[in-house]
mmCIF file of the C-alpha atoms, coordinates in Angstrom:
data_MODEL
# 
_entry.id   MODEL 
# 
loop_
_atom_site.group_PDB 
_atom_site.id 
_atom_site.type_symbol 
_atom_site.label_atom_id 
_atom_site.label_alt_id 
_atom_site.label_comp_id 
_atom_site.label_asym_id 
_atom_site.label_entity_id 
_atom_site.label_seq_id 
_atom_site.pdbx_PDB_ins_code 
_atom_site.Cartn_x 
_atom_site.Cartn_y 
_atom_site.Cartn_z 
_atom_site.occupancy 
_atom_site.B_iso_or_equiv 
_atom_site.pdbx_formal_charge 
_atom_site.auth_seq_id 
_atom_site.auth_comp_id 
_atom_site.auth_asym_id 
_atom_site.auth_atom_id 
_atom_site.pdbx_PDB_model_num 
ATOM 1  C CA . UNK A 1 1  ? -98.053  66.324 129.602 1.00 0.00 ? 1  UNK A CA 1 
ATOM 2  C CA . UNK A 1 2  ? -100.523 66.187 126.751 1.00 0.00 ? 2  UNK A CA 1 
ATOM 3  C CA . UNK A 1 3  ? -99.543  66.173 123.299 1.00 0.00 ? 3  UNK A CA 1 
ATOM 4  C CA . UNK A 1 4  ? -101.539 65.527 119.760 1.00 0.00 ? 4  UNK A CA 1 
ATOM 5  C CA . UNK A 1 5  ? -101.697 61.908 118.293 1.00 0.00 ? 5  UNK A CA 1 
ATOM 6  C CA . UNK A 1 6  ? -99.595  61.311 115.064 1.00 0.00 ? 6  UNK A CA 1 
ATOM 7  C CA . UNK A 1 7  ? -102.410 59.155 113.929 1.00 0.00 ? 7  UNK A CA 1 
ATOM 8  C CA . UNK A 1 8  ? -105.097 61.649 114.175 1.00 0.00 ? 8  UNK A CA 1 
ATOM 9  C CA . UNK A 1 9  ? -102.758 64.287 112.063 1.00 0.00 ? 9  UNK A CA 1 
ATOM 10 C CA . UNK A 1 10 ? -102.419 60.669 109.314 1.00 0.00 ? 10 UNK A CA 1 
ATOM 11 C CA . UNK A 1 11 ? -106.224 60.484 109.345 1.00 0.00 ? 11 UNK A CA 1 
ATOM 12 C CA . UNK A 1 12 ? -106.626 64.267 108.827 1.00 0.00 ? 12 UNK A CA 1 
ATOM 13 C CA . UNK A 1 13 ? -104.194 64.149 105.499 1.00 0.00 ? 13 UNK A CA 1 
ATOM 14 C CA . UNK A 1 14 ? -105.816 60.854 104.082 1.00 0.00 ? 14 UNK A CA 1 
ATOM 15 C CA . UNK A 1 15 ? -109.301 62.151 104.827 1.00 0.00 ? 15 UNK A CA 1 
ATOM 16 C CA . UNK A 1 16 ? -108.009 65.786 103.076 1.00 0.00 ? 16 UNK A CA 1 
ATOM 17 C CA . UNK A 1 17 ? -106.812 63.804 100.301 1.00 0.00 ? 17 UNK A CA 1 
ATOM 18 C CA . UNK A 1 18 ? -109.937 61.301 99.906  1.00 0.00 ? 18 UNK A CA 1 
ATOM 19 C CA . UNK A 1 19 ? -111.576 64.789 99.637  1.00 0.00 ? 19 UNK A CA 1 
ATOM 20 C CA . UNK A 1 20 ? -109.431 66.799 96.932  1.00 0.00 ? 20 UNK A CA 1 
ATOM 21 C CA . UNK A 1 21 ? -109.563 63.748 94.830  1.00 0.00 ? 21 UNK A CA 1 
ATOM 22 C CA . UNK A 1 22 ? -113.665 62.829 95.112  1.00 0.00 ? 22 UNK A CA 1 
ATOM 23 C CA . UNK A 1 23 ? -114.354 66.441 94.788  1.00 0.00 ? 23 UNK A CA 1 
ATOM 24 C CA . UNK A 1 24 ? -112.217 66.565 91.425  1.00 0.00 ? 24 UNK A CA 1 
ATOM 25 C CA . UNK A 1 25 ? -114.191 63.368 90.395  1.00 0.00 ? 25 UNK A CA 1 
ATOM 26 C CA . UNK A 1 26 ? -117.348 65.331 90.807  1.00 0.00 ? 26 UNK A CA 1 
ATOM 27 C CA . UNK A 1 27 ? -116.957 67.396 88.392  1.00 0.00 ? 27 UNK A CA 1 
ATOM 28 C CA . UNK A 1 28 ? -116.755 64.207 86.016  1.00 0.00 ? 28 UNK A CA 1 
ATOM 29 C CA . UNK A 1 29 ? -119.289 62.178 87.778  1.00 0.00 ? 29 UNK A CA 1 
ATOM 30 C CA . UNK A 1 30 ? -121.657 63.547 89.909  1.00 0.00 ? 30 UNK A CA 1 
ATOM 31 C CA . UNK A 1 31 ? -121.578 59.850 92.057  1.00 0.00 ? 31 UNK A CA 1 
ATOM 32 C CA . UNK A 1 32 ? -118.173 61.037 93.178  1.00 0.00 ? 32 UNK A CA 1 
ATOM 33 C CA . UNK A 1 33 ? -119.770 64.081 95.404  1.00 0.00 ? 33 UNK A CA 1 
ATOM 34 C CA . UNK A 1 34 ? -121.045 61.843 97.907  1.00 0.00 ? 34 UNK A CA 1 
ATOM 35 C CA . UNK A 1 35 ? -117.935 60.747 99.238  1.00 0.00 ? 35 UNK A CA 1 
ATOM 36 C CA . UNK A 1 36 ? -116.340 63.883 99.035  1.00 0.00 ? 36 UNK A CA 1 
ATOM 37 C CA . UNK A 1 37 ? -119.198 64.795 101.341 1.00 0.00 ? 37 UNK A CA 1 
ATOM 38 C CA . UNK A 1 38 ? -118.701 61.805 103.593 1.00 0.00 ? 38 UNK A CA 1 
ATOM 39 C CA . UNK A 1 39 ? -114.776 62.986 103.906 1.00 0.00 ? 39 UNK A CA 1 
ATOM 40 C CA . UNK A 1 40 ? -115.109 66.613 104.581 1.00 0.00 ? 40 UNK A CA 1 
ATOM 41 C CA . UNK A 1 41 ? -117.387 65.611 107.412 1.00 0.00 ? 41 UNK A CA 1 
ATOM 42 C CA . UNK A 1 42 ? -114.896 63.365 108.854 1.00 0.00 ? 42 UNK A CA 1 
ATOM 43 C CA . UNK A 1 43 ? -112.601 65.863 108.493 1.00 0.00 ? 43 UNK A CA 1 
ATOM 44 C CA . UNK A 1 44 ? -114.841 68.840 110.300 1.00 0.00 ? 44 UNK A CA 1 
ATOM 45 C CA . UNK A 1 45 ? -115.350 65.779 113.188 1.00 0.00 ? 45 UNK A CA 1 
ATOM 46 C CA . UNK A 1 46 ? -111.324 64.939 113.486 1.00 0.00 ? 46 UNK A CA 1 
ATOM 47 C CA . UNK A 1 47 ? -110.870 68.859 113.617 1.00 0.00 ? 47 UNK A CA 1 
ATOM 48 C CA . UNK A 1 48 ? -113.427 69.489 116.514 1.00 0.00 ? 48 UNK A CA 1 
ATOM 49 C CA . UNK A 1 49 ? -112.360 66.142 118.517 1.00 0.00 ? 49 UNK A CA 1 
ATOM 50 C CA . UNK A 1 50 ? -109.034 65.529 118.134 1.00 0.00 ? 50 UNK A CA 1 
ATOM 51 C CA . UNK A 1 51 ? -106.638 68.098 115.961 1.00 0.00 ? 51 UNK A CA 1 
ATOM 52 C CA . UNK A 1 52 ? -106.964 70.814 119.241 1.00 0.00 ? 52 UNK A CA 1 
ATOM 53 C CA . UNK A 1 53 ? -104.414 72.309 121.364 1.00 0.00 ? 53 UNK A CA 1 
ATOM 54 C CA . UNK A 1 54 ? -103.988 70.344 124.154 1.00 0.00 ? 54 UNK A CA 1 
ATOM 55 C CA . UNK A 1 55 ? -103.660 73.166 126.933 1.00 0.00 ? 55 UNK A CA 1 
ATOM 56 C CA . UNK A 1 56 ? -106.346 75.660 125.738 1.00 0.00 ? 56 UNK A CA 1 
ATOM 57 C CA . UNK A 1 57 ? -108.446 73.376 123.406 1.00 0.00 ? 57 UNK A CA 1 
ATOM 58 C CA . UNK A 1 58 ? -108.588 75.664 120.440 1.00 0.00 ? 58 UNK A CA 1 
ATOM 59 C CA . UNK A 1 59 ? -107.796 74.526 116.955 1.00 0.00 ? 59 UNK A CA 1 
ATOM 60 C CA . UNK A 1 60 ? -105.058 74.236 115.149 1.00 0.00 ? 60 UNK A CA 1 
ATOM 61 C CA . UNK A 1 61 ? -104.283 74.338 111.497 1.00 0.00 ? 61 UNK A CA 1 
ATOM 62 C CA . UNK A 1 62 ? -103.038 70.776 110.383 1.00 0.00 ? 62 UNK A CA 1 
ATOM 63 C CA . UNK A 1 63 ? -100.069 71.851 108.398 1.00 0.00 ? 63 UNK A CA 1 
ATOM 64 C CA . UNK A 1 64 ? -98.805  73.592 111.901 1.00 0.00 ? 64 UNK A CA 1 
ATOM 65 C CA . UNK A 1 65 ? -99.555  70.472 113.668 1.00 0.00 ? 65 UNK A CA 1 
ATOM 66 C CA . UNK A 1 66 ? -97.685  68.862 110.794 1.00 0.00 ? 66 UNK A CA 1 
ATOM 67 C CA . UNK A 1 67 ? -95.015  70.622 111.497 1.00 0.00 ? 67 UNK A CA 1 
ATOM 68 C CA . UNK A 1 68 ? -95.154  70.359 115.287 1.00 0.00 ? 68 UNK A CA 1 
ATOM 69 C CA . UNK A 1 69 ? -93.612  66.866 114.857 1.00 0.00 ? 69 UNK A CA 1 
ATOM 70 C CA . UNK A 1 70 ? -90.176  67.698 114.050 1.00 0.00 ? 70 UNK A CA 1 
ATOM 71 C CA . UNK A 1 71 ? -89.919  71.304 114.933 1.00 0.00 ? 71 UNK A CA 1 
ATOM 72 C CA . UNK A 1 72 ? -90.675  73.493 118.322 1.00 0.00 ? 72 UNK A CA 1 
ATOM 73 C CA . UNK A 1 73 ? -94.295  74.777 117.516 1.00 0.00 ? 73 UNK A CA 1 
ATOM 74 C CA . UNK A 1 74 ? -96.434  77.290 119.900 1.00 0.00 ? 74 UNK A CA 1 
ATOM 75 C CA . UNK A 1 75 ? -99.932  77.401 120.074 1.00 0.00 ? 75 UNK A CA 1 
ATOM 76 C CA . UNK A 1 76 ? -100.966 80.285 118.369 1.00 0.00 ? 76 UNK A CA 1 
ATOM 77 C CA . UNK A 1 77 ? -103.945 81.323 120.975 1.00 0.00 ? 77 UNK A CA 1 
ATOM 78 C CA . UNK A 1 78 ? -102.298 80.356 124.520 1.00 0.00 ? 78 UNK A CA 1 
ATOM 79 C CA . UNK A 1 79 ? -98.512  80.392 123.286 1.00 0.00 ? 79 UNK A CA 1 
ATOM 80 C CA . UNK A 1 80 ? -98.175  76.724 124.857 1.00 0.00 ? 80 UNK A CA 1 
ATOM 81 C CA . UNK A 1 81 ? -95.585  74.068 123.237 1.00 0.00 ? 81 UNK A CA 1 
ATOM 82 C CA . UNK A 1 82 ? -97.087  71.542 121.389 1.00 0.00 ? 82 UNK A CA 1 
ATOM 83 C CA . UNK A 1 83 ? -95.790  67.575 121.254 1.00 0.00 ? 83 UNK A CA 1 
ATOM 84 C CA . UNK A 1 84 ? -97.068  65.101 118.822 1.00 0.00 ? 84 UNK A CA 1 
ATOM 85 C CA . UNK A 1 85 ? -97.361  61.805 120.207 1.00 0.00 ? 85 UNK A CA 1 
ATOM 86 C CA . UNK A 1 86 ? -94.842  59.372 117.772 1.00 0.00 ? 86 UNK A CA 1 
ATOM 87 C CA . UNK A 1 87 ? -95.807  56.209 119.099 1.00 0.00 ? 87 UNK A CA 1 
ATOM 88 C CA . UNK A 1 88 ? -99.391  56.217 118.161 1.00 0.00 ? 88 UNK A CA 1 
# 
């Protein structure tokens, strides 16, 4: 069965946090927006590769797939049960 790496949901947070906090800095340095760019497109590329359903392939919010690791979460397009991977 297929199931959603832990480590790709950890990337997704640290690269949504490298964002919030560059972005902020932006506003106080204008150096600070290139890095905020450099995270949102790592997040957009984590999103379209990795953070996916693993039976139909469409997205999923990360806060569901969050939430997926301790709790019994469907897919909200093909109704599927999704696993996160722990060992990764």
């Amino acid at each position: 069965m297929k199931k959603v790496s832990w480590k790709a949901i950890k990337s997704g947070w640290a690269l949504a946090a490298i964002f919030c906090v560059t972005f902020i800095g932006g506003s106080f340095n204008v150096g600070f927006y290139l890095p905020s760019i450099f995270a949102l497109i790592g997040i957009v590329y984590l999103t379209k590769t990795k953070l996916r359903c693993p039976h139909c392939g469409k997205r999923e919010k990360l806060e569901r797939l969050t939430r997926a690791k301790k709790h019994e979460y469907h897919c909200s397009h093909c109704g599927e049960l999704i696993e996160v991977d722990t060992k990764a």
